[in-house]
N, CA, C and O atoms as CSV, one atom per row, in Angstrom:
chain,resi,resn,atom,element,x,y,z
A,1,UNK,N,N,69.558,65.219,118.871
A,1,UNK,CA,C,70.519,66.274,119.060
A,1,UNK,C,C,69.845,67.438,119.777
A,1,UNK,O,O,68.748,67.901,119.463
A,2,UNK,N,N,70.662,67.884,120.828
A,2,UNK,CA,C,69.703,68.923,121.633
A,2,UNK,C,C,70.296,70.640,120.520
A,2,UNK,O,O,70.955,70.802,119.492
A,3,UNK,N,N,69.592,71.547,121.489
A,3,UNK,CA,C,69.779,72.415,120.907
A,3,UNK,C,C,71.188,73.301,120.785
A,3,UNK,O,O,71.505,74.086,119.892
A,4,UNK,N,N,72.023,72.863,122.139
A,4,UNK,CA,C,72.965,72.671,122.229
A,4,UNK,C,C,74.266,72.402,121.542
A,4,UNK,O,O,75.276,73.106,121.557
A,5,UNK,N,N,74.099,71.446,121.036
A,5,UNK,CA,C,75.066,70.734,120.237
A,5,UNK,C,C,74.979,71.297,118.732
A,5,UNK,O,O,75.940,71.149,117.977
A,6,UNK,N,N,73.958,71.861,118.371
A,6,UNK,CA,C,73.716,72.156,117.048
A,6,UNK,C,C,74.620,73.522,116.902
A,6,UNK,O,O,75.464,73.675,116.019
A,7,UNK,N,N,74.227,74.713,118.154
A,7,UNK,CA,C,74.936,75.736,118.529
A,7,UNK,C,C,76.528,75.567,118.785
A,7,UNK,O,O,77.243,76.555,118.951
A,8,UNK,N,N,76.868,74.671,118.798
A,8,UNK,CA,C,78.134,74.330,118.997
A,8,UNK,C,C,78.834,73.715,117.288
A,8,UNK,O,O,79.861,73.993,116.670
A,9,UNK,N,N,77.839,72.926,117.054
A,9,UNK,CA,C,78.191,72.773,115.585
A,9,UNK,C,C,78.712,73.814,114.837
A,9,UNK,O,O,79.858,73.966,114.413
A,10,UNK,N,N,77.511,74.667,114.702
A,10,UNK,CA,C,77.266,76.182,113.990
A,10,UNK,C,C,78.329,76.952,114.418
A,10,UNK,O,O,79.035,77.291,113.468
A,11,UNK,N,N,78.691,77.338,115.440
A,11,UNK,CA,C,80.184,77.966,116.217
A,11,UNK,C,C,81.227,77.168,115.370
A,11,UNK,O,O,81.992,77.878,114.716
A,12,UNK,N,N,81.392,75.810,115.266
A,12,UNK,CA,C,82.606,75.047,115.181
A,12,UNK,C,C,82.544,75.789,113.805
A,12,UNK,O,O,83.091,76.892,113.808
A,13,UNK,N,N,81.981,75.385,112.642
A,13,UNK,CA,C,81.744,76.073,110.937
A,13,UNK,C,C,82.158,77.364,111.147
A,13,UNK,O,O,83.271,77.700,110.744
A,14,UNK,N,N,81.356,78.233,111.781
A,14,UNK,CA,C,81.970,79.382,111.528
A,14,UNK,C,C,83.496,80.380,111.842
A,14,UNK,O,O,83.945,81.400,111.318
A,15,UNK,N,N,83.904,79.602,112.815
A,15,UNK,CA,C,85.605,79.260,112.760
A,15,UNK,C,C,86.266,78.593,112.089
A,15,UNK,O,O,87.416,78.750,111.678
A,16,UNK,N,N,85.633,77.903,111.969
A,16,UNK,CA,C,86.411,77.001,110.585
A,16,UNK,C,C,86.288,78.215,109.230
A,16,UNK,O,O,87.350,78.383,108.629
A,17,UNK,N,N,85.245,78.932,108.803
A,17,UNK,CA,C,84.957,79.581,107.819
A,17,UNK,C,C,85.952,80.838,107.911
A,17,UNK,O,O,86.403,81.333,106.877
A,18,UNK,N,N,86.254,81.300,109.079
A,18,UNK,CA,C,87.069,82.329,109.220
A,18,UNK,C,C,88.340,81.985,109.156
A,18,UNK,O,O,89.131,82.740,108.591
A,19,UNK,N,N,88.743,80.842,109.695
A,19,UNK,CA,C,90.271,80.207,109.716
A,19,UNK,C,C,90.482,79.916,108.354
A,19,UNK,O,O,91.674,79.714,108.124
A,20,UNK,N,N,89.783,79.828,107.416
A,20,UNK,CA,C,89.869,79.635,105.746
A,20,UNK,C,C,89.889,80.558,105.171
A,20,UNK,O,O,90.374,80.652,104.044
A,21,UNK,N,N,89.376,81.449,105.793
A,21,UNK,CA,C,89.402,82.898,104.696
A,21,UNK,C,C,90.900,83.629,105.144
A,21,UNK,O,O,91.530,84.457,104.486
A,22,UNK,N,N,91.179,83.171,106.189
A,22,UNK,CA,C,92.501,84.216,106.833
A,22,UNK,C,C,93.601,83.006,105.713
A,22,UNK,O,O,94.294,83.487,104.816
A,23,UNK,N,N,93.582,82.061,105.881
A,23,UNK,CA,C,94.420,81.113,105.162
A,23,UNK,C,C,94.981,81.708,103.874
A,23,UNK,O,O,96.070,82.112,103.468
A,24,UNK,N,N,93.225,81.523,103.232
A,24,UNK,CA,C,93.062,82.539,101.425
A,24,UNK,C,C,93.733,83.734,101.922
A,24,UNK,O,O,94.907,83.773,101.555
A,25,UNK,N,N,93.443,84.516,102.491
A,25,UNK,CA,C,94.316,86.138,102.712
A,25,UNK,C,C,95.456,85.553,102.652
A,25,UNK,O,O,96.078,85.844,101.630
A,26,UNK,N,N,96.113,84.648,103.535
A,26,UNK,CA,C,97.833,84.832,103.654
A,26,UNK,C,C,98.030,84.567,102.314
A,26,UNK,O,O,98.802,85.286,101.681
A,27,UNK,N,N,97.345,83.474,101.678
A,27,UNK,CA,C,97.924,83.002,100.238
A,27,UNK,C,C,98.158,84.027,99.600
A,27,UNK,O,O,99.355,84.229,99.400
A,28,UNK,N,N,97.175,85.061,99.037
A,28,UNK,CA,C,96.959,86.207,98.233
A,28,UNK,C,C,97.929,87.004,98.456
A,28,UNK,O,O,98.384,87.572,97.463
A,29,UNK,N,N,98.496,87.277,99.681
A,29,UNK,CA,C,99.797,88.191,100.200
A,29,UNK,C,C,100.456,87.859,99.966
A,29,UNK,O,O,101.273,88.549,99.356
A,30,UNK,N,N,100.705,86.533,100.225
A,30,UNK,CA,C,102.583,85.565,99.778
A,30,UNK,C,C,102.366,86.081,97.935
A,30,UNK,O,O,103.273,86.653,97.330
A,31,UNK,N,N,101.522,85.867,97.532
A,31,UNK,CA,C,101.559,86.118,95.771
A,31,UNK,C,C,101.636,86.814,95.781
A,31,UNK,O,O,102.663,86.970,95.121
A,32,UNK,N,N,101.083,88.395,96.281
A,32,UNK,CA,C,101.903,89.465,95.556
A,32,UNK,C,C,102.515,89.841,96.174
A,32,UNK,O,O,102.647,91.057,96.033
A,33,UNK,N,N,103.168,89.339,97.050
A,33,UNK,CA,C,104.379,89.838,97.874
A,33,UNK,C,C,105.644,88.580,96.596
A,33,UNK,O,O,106.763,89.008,96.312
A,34,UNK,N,N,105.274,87.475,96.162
A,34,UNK,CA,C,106.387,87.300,95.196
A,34,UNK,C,C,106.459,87.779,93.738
A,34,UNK,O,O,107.418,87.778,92.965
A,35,UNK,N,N,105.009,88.248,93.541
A,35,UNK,CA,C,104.855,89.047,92.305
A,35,UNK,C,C,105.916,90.593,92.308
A,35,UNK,O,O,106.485,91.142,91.364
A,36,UNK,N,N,105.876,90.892,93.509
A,36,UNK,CA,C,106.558,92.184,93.722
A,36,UNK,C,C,108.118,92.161,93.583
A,36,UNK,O,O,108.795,93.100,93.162
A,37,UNK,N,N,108.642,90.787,94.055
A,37,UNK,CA,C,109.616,90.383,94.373
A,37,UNK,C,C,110.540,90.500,92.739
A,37,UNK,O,O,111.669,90.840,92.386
A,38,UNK,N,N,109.170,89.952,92.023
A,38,UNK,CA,C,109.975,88.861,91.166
A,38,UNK,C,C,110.191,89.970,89.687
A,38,UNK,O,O,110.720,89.746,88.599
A,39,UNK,N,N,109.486,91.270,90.278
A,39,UNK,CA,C,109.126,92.408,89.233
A,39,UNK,C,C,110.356,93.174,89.143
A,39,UNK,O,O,110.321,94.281,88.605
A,40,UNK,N,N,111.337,92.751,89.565
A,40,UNK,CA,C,112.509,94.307,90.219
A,40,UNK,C,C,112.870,94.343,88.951
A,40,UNK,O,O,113.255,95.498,88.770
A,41,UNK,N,N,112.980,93.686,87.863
A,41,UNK,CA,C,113.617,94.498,86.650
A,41,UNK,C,C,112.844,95.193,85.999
A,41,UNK,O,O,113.063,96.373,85.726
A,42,UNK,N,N,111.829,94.548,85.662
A,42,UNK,CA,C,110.781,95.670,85.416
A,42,UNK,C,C,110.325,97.149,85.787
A,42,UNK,O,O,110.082,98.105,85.051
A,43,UNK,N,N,110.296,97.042,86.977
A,43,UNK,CA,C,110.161,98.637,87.798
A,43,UNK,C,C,111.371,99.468,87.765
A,43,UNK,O,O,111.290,100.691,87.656
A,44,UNK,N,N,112.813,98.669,87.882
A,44,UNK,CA,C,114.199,99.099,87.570
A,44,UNK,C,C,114.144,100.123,85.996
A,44,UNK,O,O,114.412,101.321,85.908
A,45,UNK,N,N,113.743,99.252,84.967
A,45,UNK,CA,C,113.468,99.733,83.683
A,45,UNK,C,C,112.333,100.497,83.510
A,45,UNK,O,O,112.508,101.031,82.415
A,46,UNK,N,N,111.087,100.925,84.028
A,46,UNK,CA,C,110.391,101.576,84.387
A,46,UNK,C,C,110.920,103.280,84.993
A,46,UNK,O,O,110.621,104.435,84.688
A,47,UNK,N,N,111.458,102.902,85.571
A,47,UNK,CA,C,112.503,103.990,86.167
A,47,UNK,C,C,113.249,104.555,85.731
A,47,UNK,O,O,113.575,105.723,85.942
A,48,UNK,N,N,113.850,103.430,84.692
A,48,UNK,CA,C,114.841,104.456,83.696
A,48,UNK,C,C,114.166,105.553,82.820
A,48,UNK,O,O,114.516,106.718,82.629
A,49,UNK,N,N,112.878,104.708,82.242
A,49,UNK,CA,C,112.472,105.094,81.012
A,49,UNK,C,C,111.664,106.605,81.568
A,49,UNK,O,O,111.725,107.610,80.861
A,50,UNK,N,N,111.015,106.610,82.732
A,50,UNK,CA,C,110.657,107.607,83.521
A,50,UNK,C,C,111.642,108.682,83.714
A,50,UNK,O,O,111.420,109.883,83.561
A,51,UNK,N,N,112.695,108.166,84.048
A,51,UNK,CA,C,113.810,109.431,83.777
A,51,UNK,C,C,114.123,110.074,82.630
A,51,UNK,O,O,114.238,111.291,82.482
A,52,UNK,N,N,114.297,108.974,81.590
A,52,UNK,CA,C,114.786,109.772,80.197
A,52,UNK,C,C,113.419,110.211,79.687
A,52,UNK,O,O,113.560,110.676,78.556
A,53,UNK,N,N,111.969,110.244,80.146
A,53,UNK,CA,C,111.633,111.279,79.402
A,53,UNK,C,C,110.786,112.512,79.886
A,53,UNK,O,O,109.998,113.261,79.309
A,54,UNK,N,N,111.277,112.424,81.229
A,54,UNK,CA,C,111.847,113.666,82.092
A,54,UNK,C,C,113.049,114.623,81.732
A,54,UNK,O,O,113.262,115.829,81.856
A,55,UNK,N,N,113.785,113.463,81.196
A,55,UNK,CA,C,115.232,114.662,80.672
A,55,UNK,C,C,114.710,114.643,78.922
A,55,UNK,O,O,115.446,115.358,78.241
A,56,UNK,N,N,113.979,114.196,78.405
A,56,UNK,CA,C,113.653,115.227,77.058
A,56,UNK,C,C,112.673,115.982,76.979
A,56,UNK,O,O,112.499,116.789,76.066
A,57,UNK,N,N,111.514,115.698,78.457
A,57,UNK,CA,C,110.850,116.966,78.242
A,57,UNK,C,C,111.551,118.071,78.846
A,57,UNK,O,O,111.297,119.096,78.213
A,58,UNK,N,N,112.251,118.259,79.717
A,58,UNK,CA,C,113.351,119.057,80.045
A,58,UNK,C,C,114.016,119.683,79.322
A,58,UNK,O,O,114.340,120.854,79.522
A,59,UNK,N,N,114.380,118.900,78.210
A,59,UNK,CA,C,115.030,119.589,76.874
A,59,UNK,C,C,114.648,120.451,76.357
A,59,UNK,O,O,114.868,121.662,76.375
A,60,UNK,N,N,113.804,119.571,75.671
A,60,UNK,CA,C,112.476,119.984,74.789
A,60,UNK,C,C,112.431,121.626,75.005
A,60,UNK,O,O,112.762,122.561,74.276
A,61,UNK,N,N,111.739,121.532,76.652
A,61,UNK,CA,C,110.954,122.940,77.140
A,61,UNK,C,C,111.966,123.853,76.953
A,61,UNK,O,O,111.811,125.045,76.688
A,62,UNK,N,N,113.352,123.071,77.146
A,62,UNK,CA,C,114.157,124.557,77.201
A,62,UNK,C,C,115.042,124.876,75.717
A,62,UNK,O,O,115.600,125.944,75.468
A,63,UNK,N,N,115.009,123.644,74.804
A,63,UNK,CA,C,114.742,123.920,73.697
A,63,UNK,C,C,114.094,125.300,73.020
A,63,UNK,O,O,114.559,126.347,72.568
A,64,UNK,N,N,112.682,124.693,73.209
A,64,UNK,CA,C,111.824,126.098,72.542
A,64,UNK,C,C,111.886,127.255,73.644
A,64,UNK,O,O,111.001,128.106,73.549
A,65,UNK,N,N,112.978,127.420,74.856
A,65,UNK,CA,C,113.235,128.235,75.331
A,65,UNK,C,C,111.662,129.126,76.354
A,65,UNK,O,O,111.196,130.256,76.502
A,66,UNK,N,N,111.405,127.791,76.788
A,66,UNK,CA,C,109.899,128.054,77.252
A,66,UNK,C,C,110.015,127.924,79.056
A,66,UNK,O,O,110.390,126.763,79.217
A,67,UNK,N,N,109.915,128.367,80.010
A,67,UNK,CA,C,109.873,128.758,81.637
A,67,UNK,C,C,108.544,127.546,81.727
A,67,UNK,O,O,107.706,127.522,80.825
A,68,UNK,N,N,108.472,126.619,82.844
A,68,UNK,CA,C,107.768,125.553,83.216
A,68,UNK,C,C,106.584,126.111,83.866
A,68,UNK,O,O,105.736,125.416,84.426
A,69,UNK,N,N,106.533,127.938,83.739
A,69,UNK,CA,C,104.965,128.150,84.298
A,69,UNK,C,C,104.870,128.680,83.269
A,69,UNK,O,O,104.501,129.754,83.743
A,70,UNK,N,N,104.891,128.913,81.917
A,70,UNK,CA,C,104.791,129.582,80.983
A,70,UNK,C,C,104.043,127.848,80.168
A,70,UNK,O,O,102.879,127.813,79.768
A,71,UNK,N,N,104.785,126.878,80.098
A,71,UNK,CA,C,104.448,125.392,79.637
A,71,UNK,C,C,103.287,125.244,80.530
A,71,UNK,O,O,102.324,124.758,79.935
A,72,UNK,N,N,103.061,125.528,81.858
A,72,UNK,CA,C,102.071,124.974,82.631
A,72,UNK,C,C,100.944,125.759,82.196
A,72,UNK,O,O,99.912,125.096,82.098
A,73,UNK,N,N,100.816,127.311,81.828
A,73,UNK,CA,C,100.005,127.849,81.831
A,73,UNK,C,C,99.038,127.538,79.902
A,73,UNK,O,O,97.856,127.647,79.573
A,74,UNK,N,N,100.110,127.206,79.229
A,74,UNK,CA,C,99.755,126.966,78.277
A,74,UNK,C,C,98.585,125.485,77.863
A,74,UNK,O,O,97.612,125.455,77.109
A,75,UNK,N,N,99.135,124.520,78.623
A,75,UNK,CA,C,98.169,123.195,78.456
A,75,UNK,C,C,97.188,123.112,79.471
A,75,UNK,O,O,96.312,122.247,79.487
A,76,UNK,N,N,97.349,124.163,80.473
A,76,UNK,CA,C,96.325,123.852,82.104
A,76,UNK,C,C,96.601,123.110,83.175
A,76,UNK,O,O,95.873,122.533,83.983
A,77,UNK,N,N,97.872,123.219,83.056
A,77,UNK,CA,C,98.169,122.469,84.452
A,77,UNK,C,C,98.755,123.830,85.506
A,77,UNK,O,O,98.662,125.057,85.455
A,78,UNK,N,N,99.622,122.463,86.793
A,78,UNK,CA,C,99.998,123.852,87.498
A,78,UNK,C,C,101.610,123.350,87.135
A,78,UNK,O,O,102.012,122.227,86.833
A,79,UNK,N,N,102.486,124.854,87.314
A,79,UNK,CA,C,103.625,124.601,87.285
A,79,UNK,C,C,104.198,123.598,87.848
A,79,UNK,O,O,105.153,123.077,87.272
A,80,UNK,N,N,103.581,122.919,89.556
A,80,UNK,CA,C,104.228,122.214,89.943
A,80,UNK,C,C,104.096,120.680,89.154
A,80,UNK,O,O,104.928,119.799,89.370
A,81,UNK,N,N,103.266,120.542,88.481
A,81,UNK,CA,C,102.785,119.080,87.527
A,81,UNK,C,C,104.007,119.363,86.952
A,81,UNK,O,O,104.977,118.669,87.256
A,82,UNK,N,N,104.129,120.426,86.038
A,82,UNK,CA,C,105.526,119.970,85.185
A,82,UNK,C,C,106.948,120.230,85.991
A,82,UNK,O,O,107.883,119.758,85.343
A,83,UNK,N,N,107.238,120.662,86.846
A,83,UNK,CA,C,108.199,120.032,87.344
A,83,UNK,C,C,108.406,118.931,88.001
A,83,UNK,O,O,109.481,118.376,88.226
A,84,UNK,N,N,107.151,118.564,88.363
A,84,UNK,CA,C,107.357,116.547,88.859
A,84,UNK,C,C,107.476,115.757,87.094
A,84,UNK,O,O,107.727,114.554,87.015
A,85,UNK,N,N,107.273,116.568,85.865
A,85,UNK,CA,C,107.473,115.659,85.155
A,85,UNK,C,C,108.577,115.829,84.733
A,85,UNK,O,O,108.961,114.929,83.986
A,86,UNK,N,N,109.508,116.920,84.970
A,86,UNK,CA,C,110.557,116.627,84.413
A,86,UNK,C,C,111.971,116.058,85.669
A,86,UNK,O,O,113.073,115.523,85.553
A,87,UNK,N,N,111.204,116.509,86.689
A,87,UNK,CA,C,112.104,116.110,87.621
A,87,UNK,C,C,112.111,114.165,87.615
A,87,UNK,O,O,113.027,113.480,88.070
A,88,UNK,N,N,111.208,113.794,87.163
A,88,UNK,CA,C,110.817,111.897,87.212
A,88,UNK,C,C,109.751,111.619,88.309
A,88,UNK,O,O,109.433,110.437,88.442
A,89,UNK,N,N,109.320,112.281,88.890
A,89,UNK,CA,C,108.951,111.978,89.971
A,89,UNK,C,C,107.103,111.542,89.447
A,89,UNK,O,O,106.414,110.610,89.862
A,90,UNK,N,N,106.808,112.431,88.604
A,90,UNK,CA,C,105.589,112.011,87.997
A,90,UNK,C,C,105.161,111.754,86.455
A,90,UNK,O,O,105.386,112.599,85.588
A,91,UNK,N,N,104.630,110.723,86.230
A,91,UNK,CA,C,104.230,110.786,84.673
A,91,UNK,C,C,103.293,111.828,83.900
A,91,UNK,O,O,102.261,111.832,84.570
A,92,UNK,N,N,103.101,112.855,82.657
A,92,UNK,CA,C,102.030,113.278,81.965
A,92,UNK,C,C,101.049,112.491,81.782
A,92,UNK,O,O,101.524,111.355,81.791
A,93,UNK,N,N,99.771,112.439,81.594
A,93,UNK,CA,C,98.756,111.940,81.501
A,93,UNK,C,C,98.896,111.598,79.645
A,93,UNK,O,O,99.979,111.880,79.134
A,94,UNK,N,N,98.061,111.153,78.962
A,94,UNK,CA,C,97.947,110.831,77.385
A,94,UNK,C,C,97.711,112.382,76.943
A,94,UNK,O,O,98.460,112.814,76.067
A,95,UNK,N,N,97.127,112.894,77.264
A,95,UNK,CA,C,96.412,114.211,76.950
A,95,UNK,C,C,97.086,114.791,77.107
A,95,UNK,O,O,97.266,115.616,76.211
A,96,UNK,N,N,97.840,114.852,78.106
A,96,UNK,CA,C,99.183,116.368,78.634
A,96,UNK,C,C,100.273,115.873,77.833
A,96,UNK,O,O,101.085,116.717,77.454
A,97,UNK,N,N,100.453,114.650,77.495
A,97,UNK,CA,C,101.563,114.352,76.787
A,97,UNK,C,C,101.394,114.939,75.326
A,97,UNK,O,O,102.040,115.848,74.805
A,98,UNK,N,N,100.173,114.049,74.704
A,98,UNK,CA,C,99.604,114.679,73.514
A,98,UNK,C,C,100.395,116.411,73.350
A,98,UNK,O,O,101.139,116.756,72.432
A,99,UNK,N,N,100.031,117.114,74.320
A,99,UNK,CA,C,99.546,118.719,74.682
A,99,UNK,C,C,101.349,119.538,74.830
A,99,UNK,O,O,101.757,120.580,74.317
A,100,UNK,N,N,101.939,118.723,75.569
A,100,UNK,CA,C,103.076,118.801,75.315
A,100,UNK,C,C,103.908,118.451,73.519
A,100,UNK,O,O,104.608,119.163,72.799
A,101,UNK,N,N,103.600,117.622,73.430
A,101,UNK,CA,C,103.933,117.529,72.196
A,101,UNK,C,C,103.721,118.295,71.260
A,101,UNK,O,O,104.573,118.681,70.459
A,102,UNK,N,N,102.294,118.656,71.276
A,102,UNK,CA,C,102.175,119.751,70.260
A,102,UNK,C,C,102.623,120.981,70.808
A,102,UNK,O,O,102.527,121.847,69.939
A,103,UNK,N,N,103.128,121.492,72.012
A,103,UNK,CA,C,103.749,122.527,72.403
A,103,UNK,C,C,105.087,122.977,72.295
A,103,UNK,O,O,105.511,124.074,72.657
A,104,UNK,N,N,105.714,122.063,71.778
A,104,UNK,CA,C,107.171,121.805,71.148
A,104,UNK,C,C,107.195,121.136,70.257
A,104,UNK,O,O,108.113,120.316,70.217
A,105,UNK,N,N,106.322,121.167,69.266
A,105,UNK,CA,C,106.551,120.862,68.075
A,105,UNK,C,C,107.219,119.815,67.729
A,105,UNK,O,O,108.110,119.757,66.881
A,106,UNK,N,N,106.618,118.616,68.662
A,106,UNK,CA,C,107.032,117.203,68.018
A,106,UNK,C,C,105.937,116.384,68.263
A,106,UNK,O,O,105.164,116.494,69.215
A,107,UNK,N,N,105.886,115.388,67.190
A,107,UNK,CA,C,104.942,114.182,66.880
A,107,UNK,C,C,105.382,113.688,68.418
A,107,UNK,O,O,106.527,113.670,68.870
A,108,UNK,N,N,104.048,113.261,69.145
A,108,UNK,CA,C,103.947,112.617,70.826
A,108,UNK,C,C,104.805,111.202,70.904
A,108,UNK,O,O,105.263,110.588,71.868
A,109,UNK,N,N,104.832,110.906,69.243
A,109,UNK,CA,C,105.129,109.206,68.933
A,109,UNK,C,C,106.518,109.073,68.589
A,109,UNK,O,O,107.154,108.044,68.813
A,110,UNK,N,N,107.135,110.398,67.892
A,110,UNK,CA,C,107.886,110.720,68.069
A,110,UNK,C,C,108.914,111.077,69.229
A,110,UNK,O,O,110.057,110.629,69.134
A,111,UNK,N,N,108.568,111.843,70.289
A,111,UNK,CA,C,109.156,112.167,72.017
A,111,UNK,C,C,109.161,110.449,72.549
A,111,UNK,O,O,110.073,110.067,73.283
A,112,UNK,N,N,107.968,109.407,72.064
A,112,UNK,CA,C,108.300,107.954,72.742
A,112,UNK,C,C,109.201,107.453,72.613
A,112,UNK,O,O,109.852,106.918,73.510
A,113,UNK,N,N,109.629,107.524,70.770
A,113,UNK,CA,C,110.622,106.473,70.350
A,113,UNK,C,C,111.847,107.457,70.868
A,113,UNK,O,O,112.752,106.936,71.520
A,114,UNK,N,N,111.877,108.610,70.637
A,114,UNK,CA,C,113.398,108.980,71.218
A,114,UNK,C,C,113.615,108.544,72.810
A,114,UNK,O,O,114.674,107.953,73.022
A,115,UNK,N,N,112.804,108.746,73.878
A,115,UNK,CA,C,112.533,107.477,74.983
A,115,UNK,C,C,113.242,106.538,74.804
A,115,UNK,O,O,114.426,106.561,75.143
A,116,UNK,N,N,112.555,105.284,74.109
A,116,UNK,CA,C,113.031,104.286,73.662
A,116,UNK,C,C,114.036,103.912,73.337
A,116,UNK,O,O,114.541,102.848,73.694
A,117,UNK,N,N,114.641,104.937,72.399
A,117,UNK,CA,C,116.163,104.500,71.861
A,117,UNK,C,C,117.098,104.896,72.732
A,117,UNK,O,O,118.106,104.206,72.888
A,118,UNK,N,N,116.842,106.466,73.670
A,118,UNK,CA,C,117.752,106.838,74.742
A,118,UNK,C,C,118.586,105.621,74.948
A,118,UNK,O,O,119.717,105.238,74.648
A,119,UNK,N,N,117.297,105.074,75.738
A,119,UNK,CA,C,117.795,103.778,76.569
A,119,UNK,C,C,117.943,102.667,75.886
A,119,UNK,O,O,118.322,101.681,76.519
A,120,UNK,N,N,117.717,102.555,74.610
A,120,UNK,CA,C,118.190,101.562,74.231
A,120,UNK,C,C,116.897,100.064,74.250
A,120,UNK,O,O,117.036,98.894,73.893
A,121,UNK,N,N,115.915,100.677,74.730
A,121,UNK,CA,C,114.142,99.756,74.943
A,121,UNK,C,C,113.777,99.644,73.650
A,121,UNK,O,O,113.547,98.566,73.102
A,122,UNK,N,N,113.711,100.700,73.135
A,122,UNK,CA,C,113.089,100.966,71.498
A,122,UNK,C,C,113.469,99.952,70.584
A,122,UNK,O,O,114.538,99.374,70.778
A,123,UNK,N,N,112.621,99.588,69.430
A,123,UNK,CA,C,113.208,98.452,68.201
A,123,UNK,C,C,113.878,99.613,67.667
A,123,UNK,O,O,113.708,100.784,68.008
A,124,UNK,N,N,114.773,99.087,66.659
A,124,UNK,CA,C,115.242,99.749,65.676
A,124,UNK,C,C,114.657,100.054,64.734
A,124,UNK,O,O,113.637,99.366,64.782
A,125,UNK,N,N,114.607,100.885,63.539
A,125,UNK,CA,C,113.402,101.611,62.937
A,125,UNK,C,C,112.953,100.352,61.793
A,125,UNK,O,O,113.878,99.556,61.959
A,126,UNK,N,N,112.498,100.048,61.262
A,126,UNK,CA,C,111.830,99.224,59.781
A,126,UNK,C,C,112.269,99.753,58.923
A,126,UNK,O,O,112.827,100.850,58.935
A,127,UNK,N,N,112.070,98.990,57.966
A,127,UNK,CA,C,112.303,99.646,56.650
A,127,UNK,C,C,111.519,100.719,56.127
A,127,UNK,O,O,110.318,100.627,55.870
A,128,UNK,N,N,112.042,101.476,56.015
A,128,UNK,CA,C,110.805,102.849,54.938
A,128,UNK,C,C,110.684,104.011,56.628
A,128,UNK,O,O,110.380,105.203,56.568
A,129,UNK,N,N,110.991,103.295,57.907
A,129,UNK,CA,C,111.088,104.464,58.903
A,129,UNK,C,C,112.103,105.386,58.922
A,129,UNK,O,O,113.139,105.080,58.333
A,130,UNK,N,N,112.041,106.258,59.372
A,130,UNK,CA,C,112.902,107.606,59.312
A,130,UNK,C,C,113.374,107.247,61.045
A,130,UNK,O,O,112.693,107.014,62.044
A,131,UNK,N,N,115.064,107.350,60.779
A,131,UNK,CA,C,115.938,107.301,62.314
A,131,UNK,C,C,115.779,108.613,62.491
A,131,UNK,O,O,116.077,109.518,61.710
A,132,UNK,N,N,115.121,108.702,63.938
A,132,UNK,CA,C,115.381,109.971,64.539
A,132,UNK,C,C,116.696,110.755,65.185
A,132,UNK,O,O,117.453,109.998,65.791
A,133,UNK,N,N,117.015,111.904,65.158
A,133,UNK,CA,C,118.426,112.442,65.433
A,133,UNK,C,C,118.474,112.290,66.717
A,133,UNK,O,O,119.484,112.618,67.340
């Protein structure tokens, strides 16, 4: 075999190696391009639940009769964080939620399940649980 042919070998493999990896890429795309597909109720319900607890921290704040830079200034955010959270547009973090919660004077686990039941996601309470109003 001259030296030639070996160089030609080596060329042929390494197109071949690239024509396989582009292959693997398309595969990986078709999957989460049907993973995405196949998610729409999920993100649908995602969306809801994102809204309703946008409209109880909304409440909430104006509940305890509190201005959203007066709430912002209190946990450290900026005003505009809490109006993307109550508008839906953004989620609280665990901590800001936490922070919120204790800023209106409700259990954090508490603000979930009322979430939950809004929409109707939530179990119904167990025995020995207290239904929230």
């Amino acid at each position: 075999m001259t030296i030639y042919q070996i160089l030609a070998i080596a060329v042929i493999l390494v197109y071949m190696g690239i024509a396989a990896f582009v292959v693997y890429l398309a595969y990986l795309i078709i999957k989460a391009l049907r993973k995405y597909v196949t998610s729409k109720e999920v993100r649908e319900e995602k969306a809801v639940v994102r809204q309703s607890l946008a409209e109880l921290l909304k409440e909430h704040r104006t509940r305890c009769r509190m201005t959203q830079e007066f709430v912002a200034e209190a946990i450290g955010v900026s005003r505009q964080a809490v109006s993307k959270w109550e508008n839906g547009s953004a989620d609280p973090s665990t901590s800001n939620l936490i922070a919120l919660s204790e800023l209106y004077e409700i259990s954090a686990e508490d603000l979930l399940k009322n979430v939950a039941r809004k929409h109707g996601t939530g179990k119904t309470p167990e025995k020995g649980e207290e239904e929230l109003p």
